[in-house]
N, C-alpha and C positions, 0 to 999 in steps of 0.2 A: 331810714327805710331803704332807699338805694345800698345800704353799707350793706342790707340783711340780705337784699337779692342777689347782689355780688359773692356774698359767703357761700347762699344756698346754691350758686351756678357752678362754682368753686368746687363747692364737695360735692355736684352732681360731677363734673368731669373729674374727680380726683377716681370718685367712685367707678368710673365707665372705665381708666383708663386701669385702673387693679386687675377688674375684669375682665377687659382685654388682655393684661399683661397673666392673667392665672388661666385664662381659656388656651392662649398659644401656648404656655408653661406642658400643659396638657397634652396639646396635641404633639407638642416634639417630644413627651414624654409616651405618646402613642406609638408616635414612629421608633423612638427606642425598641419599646416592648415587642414590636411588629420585623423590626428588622432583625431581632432574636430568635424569632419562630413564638414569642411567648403572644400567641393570637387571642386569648381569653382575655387578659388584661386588653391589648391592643383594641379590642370590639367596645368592651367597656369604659376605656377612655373616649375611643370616636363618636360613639354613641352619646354620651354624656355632651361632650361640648357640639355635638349637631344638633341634639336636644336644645339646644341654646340658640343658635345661630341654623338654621336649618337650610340658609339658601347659599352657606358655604360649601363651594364645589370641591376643597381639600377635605373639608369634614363627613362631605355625604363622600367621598369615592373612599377613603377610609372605613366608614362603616360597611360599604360595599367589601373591599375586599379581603376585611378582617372577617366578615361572616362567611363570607364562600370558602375561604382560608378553613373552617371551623366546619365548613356542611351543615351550617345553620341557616336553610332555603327556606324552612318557613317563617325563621322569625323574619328575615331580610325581607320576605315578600308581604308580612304586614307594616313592615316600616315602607317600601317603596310604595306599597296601596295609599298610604299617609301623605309621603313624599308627593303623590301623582297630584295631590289638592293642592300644593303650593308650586308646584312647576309640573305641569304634561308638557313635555316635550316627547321628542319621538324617541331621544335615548333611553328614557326611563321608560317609556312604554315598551321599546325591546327588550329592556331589563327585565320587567314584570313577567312579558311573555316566556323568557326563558327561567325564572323562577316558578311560573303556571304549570311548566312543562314537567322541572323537576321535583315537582311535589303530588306528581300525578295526574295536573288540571289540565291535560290536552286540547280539550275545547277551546277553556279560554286562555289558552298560550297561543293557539291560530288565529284565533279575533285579536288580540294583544297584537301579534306581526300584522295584522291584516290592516285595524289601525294606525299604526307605524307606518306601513305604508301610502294608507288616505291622506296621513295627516298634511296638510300645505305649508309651506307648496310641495308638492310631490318635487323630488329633485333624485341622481342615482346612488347620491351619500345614502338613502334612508333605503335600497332595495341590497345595498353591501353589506349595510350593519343590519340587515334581516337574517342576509346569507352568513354571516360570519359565528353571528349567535346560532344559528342553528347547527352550523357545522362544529362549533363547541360542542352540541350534547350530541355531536356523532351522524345528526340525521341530515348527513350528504343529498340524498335524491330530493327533500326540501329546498335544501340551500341548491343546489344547482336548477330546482325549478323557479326558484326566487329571484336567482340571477336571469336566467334566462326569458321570464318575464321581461323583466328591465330592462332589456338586452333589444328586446322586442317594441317596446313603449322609446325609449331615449336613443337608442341605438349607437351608444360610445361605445363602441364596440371593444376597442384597445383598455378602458376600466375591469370591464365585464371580464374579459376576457382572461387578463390577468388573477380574476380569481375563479373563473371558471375550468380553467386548465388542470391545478392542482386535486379539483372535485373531481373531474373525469377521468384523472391520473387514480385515487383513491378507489373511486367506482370503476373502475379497469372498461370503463367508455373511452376504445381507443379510436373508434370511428370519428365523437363527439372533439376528444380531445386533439387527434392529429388537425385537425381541420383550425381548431382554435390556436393552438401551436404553429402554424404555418403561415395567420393569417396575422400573428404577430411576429412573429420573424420577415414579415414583407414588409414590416412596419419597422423596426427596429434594427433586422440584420443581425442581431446577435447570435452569431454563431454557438457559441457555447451553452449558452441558456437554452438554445436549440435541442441544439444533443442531447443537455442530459434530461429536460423535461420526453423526448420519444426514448432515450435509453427507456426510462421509469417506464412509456408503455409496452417496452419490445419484451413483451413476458411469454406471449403464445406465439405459434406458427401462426395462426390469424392474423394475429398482431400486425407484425413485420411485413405479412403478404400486402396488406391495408396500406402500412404506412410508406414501401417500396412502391407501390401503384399511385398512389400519390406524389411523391416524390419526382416518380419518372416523368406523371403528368407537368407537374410544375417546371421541370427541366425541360421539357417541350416546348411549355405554354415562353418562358423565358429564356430563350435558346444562347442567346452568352451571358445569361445573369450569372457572374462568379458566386456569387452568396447561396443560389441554389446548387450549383455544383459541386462546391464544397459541402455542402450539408447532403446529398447525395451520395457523393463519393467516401466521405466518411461513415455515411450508412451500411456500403456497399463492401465497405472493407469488412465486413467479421459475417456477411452474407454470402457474397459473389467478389470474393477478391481481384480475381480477372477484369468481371468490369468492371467495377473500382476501377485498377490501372487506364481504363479506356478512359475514366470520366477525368482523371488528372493528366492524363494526353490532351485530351482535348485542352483542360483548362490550362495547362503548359502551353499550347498552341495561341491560346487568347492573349497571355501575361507575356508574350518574347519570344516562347518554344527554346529560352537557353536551360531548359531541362531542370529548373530549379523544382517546379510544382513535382516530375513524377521522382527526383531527390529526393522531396520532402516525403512521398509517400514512401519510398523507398526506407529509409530510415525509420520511420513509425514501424511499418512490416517487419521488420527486422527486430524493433525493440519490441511488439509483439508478438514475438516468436513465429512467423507465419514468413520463414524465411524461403519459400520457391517463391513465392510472388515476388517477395524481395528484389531476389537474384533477378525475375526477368525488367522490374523496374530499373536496377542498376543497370544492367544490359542495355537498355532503351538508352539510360542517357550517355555511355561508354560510345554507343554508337555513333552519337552526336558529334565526338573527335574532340582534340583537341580546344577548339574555339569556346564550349562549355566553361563555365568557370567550376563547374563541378565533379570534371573528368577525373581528377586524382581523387577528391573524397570517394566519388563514385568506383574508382579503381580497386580504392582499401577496401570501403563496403562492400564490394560483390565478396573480395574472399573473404575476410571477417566473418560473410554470412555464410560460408562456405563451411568455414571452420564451427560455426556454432551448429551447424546442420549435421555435420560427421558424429558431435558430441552426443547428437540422439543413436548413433549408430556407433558401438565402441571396436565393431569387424568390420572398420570398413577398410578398402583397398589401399596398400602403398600407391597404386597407379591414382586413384584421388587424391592422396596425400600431396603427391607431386604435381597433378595439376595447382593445387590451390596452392603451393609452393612460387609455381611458373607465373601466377599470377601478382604473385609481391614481387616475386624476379623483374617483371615490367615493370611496375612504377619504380625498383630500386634504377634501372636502367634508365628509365626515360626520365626521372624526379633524383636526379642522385645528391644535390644539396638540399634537398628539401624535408625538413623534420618529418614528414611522412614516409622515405623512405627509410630513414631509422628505424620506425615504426615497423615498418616492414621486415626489417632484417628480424627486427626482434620476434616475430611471427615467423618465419624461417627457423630460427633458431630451435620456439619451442615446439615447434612441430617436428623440426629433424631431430630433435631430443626425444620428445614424447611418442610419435609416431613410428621413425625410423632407426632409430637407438642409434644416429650420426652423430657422435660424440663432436668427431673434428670438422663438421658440416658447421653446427652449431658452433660452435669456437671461431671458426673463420668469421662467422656474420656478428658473433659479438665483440670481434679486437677490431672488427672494420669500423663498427657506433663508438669505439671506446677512442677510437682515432680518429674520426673525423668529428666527430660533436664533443668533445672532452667538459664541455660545461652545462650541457643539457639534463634535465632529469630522465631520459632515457639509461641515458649512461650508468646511471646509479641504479639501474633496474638493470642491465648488460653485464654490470661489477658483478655483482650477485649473481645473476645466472654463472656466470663464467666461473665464480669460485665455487657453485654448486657442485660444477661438471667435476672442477677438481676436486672435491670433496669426494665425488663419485668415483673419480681415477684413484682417488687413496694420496691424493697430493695436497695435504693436508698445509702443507708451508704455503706455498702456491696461492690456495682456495685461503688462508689468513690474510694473505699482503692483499688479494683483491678485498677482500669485506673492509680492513683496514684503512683501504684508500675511501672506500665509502663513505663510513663514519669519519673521515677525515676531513672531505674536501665537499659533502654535499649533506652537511648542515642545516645548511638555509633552502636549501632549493629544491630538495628530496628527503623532507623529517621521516617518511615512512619508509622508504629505503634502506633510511641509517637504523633505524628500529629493526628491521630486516638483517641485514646486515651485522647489528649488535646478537640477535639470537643464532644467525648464523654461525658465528665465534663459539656463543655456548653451546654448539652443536657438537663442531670440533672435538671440543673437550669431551662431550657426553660419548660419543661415538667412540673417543681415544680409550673410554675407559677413567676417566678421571672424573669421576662422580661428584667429589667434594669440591671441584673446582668450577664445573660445569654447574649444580647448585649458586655458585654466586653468582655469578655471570647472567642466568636463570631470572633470580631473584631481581637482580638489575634492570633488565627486560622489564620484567613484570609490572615495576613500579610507577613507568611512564603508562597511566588508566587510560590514556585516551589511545591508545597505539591498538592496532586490529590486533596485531603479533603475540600483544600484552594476555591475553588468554590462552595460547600460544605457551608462551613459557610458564604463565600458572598451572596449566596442567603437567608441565614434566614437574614443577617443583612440589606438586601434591605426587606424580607418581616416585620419584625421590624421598619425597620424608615419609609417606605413607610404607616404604620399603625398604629401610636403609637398615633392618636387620638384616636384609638379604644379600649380602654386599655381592655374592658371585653371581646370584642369581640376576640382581641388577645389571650387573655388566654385560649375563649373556644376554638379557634382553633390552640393552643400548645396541649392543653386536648384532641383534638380530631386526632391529631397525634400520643397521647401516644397510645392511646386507637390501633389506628393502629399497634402502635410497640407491643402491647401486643395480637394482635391478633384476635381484638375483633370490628370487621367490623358492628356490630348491633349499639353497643355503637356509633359507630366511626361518621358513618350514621347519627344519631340523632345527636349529637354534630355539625360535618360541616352541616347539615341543620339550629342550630339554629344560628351558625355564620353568613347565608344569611338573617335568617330575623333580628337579632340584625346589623350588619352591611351593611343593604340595601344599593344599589349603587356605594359600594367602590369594591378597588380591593381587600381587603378581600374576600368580598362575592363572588366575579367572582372566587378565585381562590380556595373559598369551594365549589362552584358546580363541576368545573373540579374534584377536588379530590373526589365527589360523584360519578360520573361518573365513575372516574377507578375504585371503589370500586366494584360497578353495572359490571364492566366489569371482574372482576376477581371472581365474583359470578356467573357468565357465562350468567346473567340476560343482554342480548343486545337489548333486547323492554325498559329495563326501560333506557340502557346507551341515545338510538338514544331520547327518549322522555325527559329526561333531559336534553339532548346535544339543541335538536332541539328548547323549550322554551328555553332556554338561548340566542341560536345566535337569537333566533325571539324577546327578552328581551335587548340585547345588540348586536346590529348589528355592532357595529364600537369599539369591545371588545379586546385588545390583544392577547387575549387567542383562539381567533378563528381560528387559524391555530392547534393546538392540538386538539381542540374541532372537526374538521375536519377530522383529524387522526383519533379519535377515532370511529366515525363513521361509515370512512371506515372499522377501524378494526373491529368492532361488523358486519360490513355484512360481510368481510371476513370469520370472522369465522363462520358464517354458511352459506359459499361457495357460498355466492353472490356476486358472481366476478366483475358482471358487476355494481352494485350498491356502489361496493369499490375501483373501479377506479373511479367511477362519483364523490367522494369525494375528494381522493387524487387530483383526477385534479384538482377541485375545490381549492384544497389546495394552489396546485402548482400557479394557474392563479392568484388567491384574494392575499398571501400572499410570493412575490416573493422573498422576503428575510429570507423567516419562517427559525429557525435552523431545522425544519422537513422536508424540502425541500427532500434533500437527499434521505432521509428513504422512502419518499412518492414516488420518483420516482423509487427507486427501486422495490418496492412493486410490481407498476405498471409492472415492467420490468419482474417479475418473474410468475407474473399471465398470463400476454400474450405472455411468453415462455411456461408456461407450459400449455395454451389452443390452442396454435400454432402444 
């Protein structure tokens, strides 16, 4: 009798442990199906072994979120009505509610939450997961009146908070959320999470008036709290730049006053384009003297931001030129081992190059870096300019032994230079006239992908193979490139006009009118750029080039502020050529003209 009980206990667990082992078979055969997108089988596996085992919390949240997966809410919401007899808890009860919702039942999806919330013990887990499902199906002013109950009853302020900020952010409540915002940042300090949660509200003039009134309060209320200064000061910068500067004087004043704090703003200003505040920041710590540890950065940066500031203005004065000259002249003077003024020279250089057409200005500041620092990576960036210059004198032997020492001796220490350097050479040759050789050279460039330069030379070797039935016409137009490099726009002019009538109808000649056209455009002549431009696209209507040819247009009315006549283009740009790489630049344009006539 014992032997039969044994058997029968035997095949009772042989039996249980099958189907254990065919139920999980299933359910990793769910998650297969599930983590395929294949959510039909995946609902019907889960479903079947929850069928079975129904207080499995892998098998019910699988059948959960194979049906949401599918937007099958009312079948989910008569199995959770099922579910609710074998476990009411409050999670399933939110669940329901937000299934009540999406099938229509609004009533009882607010009794559903409302329960959720009675149920005990009341705790602030059960008024989050109220607000979180509601803010699933979009209805923010619920879930923040949910939260803010809670908020009210338990008063954890720092829980609440963190999901109340994101809602006010959503519902553009800058009043609700600056306040929620600030009163965790007194708690935390986190700057950054700071910032970007009031960036997201700084959307209107209200806004900012709000969140500045604020702010200054708090800066009162905590008169050396750094944490609000900083969070002030960084407000203040893209509002009231100025006093910004006041609020990182002062906090300079708290931390040493060795000028590090208005450096730091100084710097940001500058790499946000918002270079007079810059300047008077530099200026502030320049005055501090020597004793600064930040007096030579501070030195380079004021003119740096000098130099980036002229770039908005391409008339401006040799007498600026030469101020911001005199100002690397001092730190070359007062810093003369110090890798910063190499830096300097090299800024000297390309300003008495680009500015004041000082050939031998420029040469003196680059054989001074190439002789006192001979193993720095400036030098390798001094090589190069200086063989430029000789390129530019026609001292082509010269301008080869400089690029050649480059590639030689700064391998490891300047890769981009030598890349430099390597198209340089194939320049020589292109300029010389020696087309087939210049092509290798070219190609060689090109190979190394990772090189900036390597674009660079894929474009002369597409304008070489693209053209090499033109063999004369190619040369005049390498010669009327030199002519460019050399500075000599009259020459330059004549040359790409003879390249359109020797090479009629090819893309040679298409791409010597564009480069007449910028020519025209940087002689400020914009009747002759729009009357070039305009025979062309009325000459070649179905041309490649006519998305730049469109650019430029616009830009010649731009610049003499006919606004309306340089958005009529860029549109034009935008609509004929949807895929232009100008696309971008043209939309922008448009973006900042009709901000700034708004």
């Amino acid at each position: 009798m014992k032997q039969i009980i044994y058997i029968l206990i035997f095949g009772t667990l042989i039996n249980c442990a099958f189907a254990q082992s065919s139920t999980e078979q299933k359910f990793q055969l769910a998650q297969v199906y599930e983590k395929n997108g294949d959510f039909e089988n995946a609902s019907r596996l889960y479903y079947e072994i929850y069928k079975i085992t129904p207080k499995n919390g892998r098998y019910y949240d699988g059948v959960v979120r194979s049906y949401k997966a599918l937007h099958q809410y009312s079948s989910l919401l008569s199995i959770i009505q099922e579910h609710l007899k074998i476990e009411h808890t409050a999670d399933v009860v939110i669940l329901a509610g937000e299934l009540y919702w999406r099938t229509g039942k609004t009533d009882d999806a607010n009794n559903a939450w409302k329960e959720a919330l009675e149920m005990p013990p009341k705790n602030p887990e059960s008024y989050i997961d109220v607000a979180e499902s509601q803010s699933l199906l979009m209805l923010f002013d619920k879930a923040i009146s949910t939260l803010e109950n809670g908020q009210k009853i338990f008063g954890d302020t720092f829980s609440f908070s963190e999901k109340l900020i994101p809602l006010y952010i959503a519902a553009g409540d800058y009043v609700k959320g600056v306040d929620e915002i600030l009163g965790v940042f007194e708690s935390d300090k986190n700057l950054p999470i700071a910032q970007g949660r009031l960036s997201a509200l700084m959307a209107g003039k209200d806004a900012k008036k709000y969140i500045e009134k604020e702010l200054e309060k708090k800066t009162s209320k905590y008169d050396n709290d750094q944490f609000y200064l900083r969070l002030y000061g960084w407000f203040l910068k893209s509002v009231d730049p100025d006093k910004a500067l006041n609020i990182f004087k002062k906090l300079d004043d708290i931390t040493g006053g060795l000028g590090t704090e208005i450096s730091r703003f100084a710097n940001d200003s500058k790499q946000d384009g918002n270079y007079d505040i810059a300047l008077k920041a530099y200026d502030l710590v320049i005055a501090k003297g020597k004793n600064t540890p930040h007096f030579l950065t501070s030195l380079f940066g004021f003119a740096r931001t000098l130099e980036y500031k002229i770039q908005e203005n391409p008339k401006i004065s040799k007498e600026t030129i030469e101020k911001i000259i005199a100002r690397y002249r001092q730190i070359v003077k007062e810093y003369s081992y110090d890798l910063t003024a190499a830096d300097s020279r090299m800024r000297i250089a390309q300003l008495s190059l680009d500015y004041l057409n000082d050939k031998e200005s420029a040469k003196e500041e680059l054989q001074a870096i190439i002789k006192q620092f001979p193993q720095q990576m400036v030098t390798a960036s001094a090589l190069n300019l200086f063989g430029s210059i000789m390129m530019m004198e026609n001292k082509m032997e010269d301008a080869g032994q400089a690029f050649a020492q480059v590639i030689n001796k700064y391998k490891r220490n300047a890769p981009l230079e030598v890349d430099r350097a390597s198209y340089l050479l194939a320049q020589i040759q292109y300029f010389s006239g020696n087309i087939d050789s210049s092509f290798t050279l070219f190609t060689n460039v090109s190979e190394n992908t990772g090189s900036d330069i390597a674009n660079d030379a894929l474009n002369k070797i597409i304008l070489i193979d693209q053209n090499k039935q033109f063999t004369e016409g190619l040369k005049l137009f390498a010669q009327a490139e030199y002519k460019e490099w050399q500075k000599d726009t009259v020459q330059a002019l004549k040359l790409y006009q003879d390249v359109t009538a020797i090479a009629s109808g090819s893309d040679l000649a298409e791409q010597s009118v564009i480069r007449q056209a910028k020519i025209e455009f940087q002689s400020s002549d914009y009747t002759q750029v729009r009357k070039i431009l305009s025979e062309f696209l009325a000459k070649y209507p179905d041309t490649i080039y006519g998305d730049i040819a469109h650019l430029l247009i616009g830009d010649s009315y731009l610049s003499e502020n006919n606004t309306d006549d340089a958005v009529k283009y860029y549109t034009q740009l935008i609509v004929k050529y949807p895929r232009s790489i100008y696309l971008q630049e043209a939309r922008e344009k448009i973006r900042k003209i009709r901000t700034k006539n708004s």
